[in-house]
Structure formats: C-alpha cells, structure tokens
C-alpha positions in Angstrom: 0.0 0.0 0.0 1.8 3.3 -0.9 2.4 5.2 2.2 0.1 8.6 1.1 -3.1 5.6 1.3 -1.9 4.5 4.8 -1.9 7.9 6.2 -4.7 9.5 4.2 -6.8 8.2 7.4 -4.3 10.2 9.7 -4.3 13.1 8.2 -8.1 13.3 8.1 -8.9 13.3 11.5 -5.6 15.6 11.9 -8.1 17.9 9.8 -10.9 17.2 11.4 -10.4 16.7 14.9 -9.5 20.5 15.5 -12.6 21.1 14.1 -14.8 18.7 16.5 -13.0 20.3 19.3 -13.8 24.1 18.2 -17.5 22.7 18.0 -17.3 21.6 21.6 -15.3 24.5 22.8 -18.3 27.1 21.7 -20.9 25.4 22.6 -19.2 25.3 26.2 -18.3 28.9 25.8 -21.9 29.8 24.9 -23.9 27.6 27.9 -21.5 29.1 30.2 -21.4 32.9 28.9 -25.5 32.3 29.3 -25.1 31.0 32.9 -22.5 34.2 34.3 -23.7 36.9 31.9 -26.2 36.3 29.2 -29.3 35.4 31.0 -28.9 38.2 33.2 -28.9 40.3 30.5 -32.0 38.6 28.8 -34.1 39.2 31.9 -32.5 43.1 31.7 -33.6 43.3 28.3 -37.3 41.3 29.1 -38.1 43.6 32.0 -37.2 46.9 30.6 -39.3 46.8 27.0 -39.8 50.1 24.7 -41.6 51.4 22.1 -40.4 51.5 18.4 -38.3 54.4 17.8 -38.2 55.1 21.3 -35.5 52.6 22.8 -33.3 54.7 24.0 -32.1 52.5 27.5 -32.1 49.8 25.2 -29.9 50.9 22.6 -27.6 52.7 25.5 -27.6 48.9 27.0 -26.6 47.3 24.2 -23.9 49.6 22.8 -22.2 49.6 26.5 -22.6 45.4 25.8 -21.1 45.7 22.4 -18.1 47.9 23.7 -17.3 46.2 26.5 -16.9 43.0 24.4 -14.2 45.4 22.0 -16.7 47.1 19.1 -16.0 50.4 18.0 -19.2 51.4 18.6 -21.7 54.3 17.4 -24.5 55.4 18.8 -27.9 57.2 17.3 -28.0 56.0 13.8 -31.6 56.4 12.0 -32.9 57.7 15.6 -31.8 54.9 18.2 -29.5 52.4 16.1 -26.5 51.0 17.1 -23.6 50.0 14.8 -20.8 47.9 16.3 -18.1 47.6 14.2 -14.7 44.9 14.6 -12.0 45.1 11.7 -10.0 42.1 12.0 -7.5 41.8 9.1 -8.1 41.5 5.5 -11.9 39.8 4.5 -15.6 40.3 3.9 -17.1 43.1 5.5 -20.4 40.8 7.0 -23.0 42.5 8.7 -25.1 40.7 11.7 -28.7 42.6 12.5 -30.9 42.3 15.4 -34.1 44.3 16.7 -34.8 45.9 19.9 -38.3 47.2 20.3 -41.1 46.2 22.0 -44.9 46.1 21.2 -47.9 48.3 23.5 -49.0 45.1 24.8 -49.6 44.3 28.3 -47.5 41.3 29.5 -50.0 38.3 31.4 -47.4 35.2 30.9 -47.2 34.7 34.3 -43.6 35.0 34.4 -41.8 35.9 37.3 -39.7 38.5 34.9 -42.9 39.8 33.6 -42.6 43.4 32.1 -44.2 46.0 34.3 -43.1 48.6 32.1 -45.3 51.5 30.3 -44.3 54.1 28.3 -45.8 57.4 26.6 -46.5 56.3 23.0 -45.6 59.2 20.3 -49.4 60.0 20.1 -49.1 60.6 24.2 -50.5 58.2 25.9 -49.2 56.4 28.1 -49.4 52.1 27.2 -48.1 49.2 29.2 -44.8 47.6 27.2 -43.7 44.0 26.5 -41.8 42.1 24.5 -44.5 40.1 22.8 -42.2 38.8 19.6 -38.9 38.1 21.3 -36.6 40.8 20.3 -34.9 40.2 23.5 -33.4 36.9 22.6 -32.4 38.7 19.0 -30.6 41.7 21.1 -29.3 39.1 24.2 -28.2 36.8 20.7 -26.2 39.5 19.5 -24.6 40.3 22.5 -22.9 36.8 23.3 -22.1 36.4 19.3 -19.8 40.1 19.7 -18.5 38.4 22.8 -18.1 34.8 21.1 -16.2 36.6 17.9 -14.0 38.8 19.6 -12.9 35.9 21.6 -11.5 33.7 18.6 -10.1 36.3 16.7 -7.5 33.9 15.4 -9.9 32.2 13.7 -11.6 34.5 11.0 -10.9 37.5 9.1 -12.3 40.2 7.9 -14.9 43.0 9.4 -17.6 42.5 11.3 -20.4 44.4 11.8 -23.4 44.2 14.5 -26.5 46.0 14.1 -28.9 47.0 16.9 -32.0 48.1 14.7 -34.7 50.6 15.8 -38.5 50.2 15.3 -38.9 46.9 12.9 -42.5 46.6 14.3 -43.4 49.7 13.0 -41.0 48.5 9.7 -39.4 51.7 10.1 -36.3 51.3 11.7 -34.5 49.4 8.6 -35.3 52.3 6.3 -34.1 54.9 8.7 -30.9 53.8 9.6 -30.3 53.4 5.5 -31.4 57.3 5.3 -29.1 57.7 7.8 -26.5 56.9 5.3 -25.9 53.4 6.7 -23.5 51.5 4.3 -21.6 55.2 3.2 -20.3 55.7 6.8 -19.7 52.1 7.7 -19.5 50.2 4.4 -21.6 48.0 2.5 -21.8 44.6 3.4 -20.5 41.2 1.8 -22.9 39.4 3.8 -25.8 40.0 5.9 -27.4 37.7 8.2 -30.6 38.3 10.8 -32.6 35.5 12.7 -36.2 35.6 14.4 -36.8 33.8 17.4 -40.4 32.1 16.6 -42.9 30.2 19.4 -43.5 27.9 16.2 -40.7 26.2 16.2 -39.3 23.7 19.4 -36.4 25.2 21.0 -33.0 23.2 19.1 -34.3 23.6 15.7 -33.8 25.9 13.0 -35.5 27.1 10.2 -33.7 28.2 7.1 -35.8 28.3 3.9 -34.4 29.2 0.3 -36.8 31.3 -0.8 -38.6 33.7 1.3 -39.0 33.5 4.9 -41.4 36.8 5.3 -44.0 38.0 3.1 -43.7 41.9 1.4 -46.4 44.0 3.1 -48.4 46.5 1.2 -51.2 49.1 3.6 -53.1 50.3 0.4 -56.3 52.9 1.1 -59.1 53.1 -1.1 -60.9 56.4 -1.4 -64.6 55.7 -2.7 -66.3 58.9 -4.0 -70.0 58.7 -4.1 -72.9 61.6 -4.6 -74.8 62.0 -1.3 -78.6 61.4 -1.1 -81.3 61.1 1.6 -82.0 57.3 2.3 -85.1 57.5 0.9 -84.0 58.9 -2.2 -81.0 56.4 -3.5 -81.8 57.4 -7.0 -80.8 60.9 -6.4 -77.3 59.7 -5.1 -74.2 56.8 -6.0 -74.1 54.9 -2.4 -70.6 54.8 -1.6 -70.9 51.8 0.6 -72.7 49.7 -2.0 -69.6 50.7 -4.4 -67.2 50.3 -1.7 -68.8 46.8 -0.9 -68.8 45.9 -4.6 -65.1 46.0 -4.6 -64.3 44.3 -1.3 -66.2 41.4 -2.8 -64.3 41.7 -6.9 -61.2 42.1 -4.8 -61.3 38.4 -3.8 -61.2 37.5 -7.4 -57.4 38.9 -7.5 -56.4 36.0 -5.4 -58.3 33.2 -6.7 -58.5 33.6 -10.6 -55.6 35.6 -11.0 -52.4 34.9 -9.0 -51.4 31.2 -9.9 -52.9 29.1 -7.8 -49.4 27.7 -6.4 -48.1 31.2 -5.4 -48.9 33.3 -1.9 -50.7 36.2 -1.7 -53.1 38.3 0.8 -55.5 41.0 0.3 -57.5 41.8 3.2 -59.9 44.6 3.8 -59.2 45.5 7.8 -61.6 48.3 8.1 -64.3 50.4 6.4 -65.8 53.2 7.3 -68.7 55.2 6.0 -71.5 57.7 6.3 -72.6 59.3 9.9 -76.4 58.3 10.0 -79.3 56.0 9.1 -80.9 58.0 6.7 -78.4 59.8 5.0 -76.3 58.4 1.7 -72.7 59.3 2.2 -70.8 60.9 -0.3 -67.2 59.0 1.0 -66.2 55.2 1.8 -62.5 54.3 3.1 -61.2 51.3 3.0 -58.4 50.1 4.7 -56.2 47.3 3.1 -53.0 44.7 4.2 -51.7 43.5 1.3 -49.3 40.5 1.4 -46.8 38.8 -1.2 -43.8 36.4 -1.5 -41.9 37.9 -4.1 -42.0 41.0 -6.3 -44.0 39.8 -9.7 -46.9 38.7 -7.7 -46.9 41.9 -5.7 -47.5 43.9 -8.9 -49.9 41.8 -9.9 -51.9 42.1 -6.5 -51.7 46.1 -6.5 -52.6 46.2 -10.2 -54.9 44.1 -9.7 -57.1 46.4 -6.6 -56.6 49.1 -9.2 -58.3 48.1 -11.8 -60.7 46.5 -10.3 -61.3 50.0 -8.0 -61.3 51.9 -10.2 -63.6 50.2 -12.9 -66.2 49.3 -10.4 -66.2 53.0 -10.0 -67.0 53.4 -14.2 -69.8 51.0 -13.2 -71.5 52.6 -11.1 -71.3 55.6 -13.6 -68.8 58.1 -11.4 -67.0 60.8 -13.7 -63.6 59.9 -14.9 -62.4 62.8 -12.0 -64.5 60.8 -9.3 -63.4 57.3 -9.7 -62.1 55.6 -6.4 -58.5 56.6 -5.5 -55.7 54.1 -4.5 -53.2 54.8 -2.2 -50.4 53.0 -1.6 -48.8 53.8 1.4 -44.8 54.5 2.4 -45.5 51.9 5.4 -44.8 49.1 2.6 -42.0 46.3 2.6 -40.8 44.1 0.4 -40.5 40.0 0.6 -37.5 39.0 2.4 -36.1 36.8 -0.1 -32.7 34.4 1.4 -29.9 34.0 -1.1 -30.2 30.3 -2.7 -26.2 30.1 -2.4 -25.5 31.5 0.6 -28.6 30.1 1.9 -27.7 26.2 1.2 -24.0 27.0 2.4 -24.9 28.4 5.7 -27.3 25.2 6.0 -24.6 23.0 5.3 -22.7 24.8 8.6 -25.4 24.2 10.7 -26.1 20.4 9.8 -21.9 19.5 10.2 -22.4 21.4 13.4 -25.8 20.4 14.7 -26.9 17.0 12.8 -29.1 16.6 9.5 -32.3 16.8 12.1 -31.7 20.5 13.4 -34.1 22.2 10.7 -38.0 22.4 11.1 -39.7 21.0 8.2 -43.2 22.2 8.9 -44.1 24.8 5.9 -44.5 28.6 6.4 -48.7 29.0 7.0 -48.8 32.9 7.8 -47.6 35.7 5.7 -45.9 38.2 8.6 -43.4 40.9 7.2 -40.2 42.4 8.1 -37.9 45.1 7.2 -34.9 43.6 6.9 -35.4 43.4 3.1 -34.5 47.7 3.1 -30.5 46.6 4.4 -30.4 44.1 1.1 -32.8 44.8 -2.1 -31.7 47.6 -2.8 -28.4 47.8 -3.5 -28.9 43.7 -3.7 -26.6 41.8 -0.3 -26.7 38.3 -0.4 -28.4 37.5 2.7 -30.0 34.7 4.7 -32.9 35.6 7.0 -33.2 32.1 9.9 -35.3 31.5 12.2 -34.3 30.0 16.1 -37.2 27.6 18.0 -38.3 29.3 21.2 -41.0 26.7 22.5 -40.0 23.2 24.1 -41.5 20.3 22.2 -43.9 19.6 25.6 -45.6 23.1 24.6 -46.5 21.4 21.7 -47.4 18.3 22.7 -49.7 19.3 25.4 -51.3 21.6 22.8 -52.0 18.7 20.2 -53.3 16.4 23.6 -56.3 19.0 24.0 -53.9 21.1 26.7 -53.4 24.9 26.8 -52.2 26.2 23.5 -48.9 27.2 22.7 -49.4 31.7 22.6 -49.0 33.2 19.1 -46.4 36.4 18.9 -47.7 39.9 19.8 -50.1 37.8 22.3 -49.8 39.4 26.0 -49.2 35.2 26.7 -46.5 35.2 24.5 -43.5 33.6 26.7 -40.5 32.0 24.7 -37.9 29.5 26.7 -35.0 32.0 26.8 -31.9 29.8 27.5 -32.2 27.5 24.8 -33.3 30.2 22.3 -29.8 32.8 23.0 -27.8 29.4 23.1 -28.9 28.5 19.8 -28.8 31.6 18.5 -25.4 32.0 19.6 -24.0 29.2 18.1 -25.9 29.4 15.0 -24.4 32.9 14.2 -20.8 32.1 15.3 -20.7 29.3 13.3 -21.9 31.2 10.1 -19.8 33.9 10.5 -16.4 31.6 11.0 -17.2 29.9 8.2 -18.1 33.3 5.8 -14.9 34.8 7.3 -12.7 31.8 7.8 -8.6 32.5 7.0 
C-alpha cells in the first residue's frame, strides 16, 4: 500500500479533529457565557421593554454590551440604532442585525420576569410595554455572538459588523438607519445575516428556507367617492358603501382567478368606514387594506390588480372619470424578504456538520408576517439569509396537540418564549456562520 493511502486516514482526522474540538469548545463557551452573563442580560432586556423608535435604555444597553466586548461602537443611527463595528485583518465586511423594540401590549405570561413597564407612545398616551415577539433573545443573541467573535479572533478575518436596529414593528427602523446613510459611513456589506426567534418552532431547531421567509407588506387605502342622497331617495345619489362593498367582494377575485394558484398572496380589507347616519347616503367610503406577497412579480400583480378593479367598479356605477375611487399606496410598505439560494444552502450545510441533519423544522411557512430587513439588502442587492431559532419546548406542543393549553402566538400578552435554549442556539448558530463566511 503506498504510504500517502496509509496515512490519508491520519491526516483526516488531523483535519478534522481541531474542528470537532472548536464545536465543543463554543458550545461550552456559549452555555456558560449564558449562565454568568447572558441570562442576566436577557431578563435586563425582558423587564425593561420600549416602544419603536423610542429605545433609547435599550440601545444605550446594548452599545455599552457591544463595547465592553471590544466594538467600535456608534450610537444614534436612524434615531436609536447602534452599529458595532470589529476590523479584523483583511476579509468580507459581514454584517449581523438584530431588533430591539417592543410592542404596546400588556404582558400576562405569568412569568416571574414579567414586564411592568409602560411608556408614553408618540401619540401621548401612556401604554403598558412587553416584548410580545422576542426581540430580547435577537438583542441578548447579539450580544454573546460580539462576545463569542471577539474571543476567537484567530480564527476569522475580515470586518464584522453588529446591528442593533430601531422600530422593525413599526418596519421603520431598517429604512431609517439606511437614510441615515448606513452602508456610506460604515460600508456596505459582503454578507448580511438576521434571525427571528419564533414560538412555532421547538427550542433546538432551525429554520432556514431558500426562498422567502417573510412575506412583502403593502397598507393600500381606497378612497370611494359617491354623490350623497337622503336614504329615501337612493336614485338621487351613487351609495358609496354599495360601491365600496362591490369592490371588497371583486377584490377576492385577485387572489383566486388571477395569482397562480401555487403562489402566496393576501388581500385583506381590515376596516371600512362610511356615512354618519341612518338615513343619509354618504358621499365617502374608506377602505383600509394589508396586502401580502412572497416575491416581487406577484406583488404587482396584487396592486394592479385592486386598481383596476377600483377603479372600474367606479365606471360601473357611472362616477365621472375625476370621481373614480383613488388608490393609495402607502410608504409603510415592505418588500418579501427573499434568502440568497447560495448563501442560503452554504450556511445550512454549517449548521447540519455542526448540529446534525435533524436540526431544521420542516413544517411549511402557514402565515404571511413581514419584516424590514429586506430595506438593508434589495436595494443595493446583499446576499443574505434571514433564519429562524425555536423558542417553545416540544412539551408546549405536545400538550397543545393532547387538547392542553395552546402554545401563545407572537404579539399575544401570553406570548413567553424558553430564553436559555433560544440565546444558546442563536449564539452558536451565528458564530458558526460567521467563521465559516470569514474563515482565514
């Protein structure tokens, strides 16, 4: 046998053994970072929620975090953003996001680190706080990954970049910070990465789809014009609300007869409002719409679509060409978040040599919730993958399917997620992606 054969074995686990080790090594780092520091902070971060754009303690937390971990730090970008910045040598500039803010909900888990908190809204008044969609874990997350990086500095290279993002429930906070004139002053990234902690998902699994993990969100208004009558005289009038309900109804033909029948989309009418009393025909109908796609053809098919049919049912009912219903699409709107297929199905190959081919979820997507992650990579285009982290022990779920209590949705004032397990995993998840996209 020549003697390259006989030690090809050798030198294998010479390679890989180092490897196996690392592996171990962070995943000890990470439990015990959680026990003397990280779940500390997590229950910080629980108790003390605030309102979109208004997370200032927060953001003042977490940059003292980032700093004390070795991150160049600045402070107030797009309003209360945070941008933590490590150059380590030559390599990809790769840029890791998380969200801070919490929702006006009123916390009733039951948890003995229930928020308490309230908070004077920007309208003025004054609304109890929680963090009812686990932007704790994502901030706690992001803290023990800066700590987790700067601690193996031998072993990538490159820039890394940590983003505490203001105001995503309001899907403001992405778009601010990139008026702010994000990627000029710090760079644009090679990479970026973001994760969601979900209640969907058992805690030790991940979810990382290759096409879109969140849905584009369109809030379109619908202005009907009518000619206002006396009730008892319709013929003397066009009755708004019969027009307005004429297109609620034709609207519903978008999705079934003209988006293919394999491809998502929403269009739901969440409020309409009309007229002041019972015998008077209005001369104005508003309708309120959430519209919801998974990628950008279908989205212009949707908004043409309410259009058209909007503005023809207005033709119908024989308006003048300078009174047919008005559609406005508001600034409010995101687009899909769309994962990279390459960097996608390389980053999964990370996680399943690092966690085992069972670590993703394979239950399909059945809501179409939005983010605004997609402003930081659409536009200019940044390969990115958008994951999601399990927050709920498989027991939840189990009672649940027995007849038991039901596991809480997000933005529910029940909403709880199992923190340990979810900072852990996402921890190790990010690490691990980062070494790899920066590796020497």
């Amino acid at each position: 046998m020549p003697i390259f054969t006989r030690l090809l074995p050798l030198v294998l686990c010479a390679t890989l053994l180092p490897g196996v080790a690392n592996s171990d090594e962070l995943s000890s780092d990470v439990d015990k970072d959680y026990q003397g520091h990280l779940g500390e902070l997590f229950d910080f971060f629980h108790r003390n929620p605030e309102l979109s754009t208004m997370e200032s303690k927060t953001a003042a937390r977490l940059a003292q975090e980032l700093r004390a971990a070795g991150f160049t730090v600045t402070e107030g970008v797009g309003g209360t953003g945070v941008v933590a910045m490590m150059e380590n040598g030559d390599g990809p500039l790769v840029m890791m996001r998380a969200d801070m803010d919490g929702l006006p909900v009123e916390e009733k888990s039951g948890l003995p680190n229930a928020s308490k908190a309230r908070q004077v809204d920007p309208d003025g008044n004054e609304v109890p706080v929680m963090h009812a969609c686990g932007h704790d874990v994502h901030i706690t997350s992001l803290v023990g990954t800066a700590r987790a990086m700067a601690a193996r500095k031998d072993q990538w290279s490159g820039t890394l970049m940590l983003i505490g993002q203001p105001a995503e429930e309001r899907v403001l906070g992405a778009r601010m910070m990139m008026d702010d004139n994000l990627w000029q002053r710090f760079g644009k990234p090679d990479y970026a990465l973001a994760f969601h902690v979900t209640s969907t998902i058992p805690t030790g699994k991940l979810s990382a789809v290759m096409d879109s993990p969140y849905s584009g969100a369109d809030t379109v208004d619908i202005i009907v014009h009518g000619v206002g009558a006396h009730g008892a005289s319709p013929h003397r009038g066009v009755d708004p609300i019969v027009l307005g309900s004429q297109i609620v109804l034709a609207l519903q033909t978008v999705i079934s007869r003209e988006l293919a029948p394999r491809d998502a989309g929403v269009i739901t009418v969440g409020s309409f409002h009309s007229g002041t009393k019972h015998n008077i025909i209005s001369d104005r109908a508003h309708l309120q719409l959430t519209v919801r796609n998974d990628d950008f053809e279908s989205r212009e098919l949707l908004l043409a679509g309410i259009k058209r049919i909007a503005e023809n049912m207005g033709r119908v009912a024989g308006l003048p060409e300078d009174k047919l219903p008005e559609v406005i699409v508001s600034e409010e709107s995101v687009p899909p978040t769309i994962n990279d297929p390459q960097l996608t199905a390389r980053l999964r190959n990370v996680w399943t040599g690092r966690f085992g081919d069972d670590v993703f979820d394979t239950n399909k997507r059945k809501g179409m919730g939005a983010e605004d992650f997609p402003f930081f990579t659409t536009d200019p285009y940044i390969p990115s993958t958008y994951f999601a982290v399990g927050g709920t022990p498989q027991a939840d779920f189990d009672r649940e399917a027995a007849g038991g209590e039901p596991v809480p949705s997000h933005h529910s004032p029940l909403f709880k997620i199992t923190p340990e397990p979810a900072v852990t995993l996402g921890v190790e998840s990010t690490v691990s992606a980062l070494l790899d996209l920066m590796q020497k």
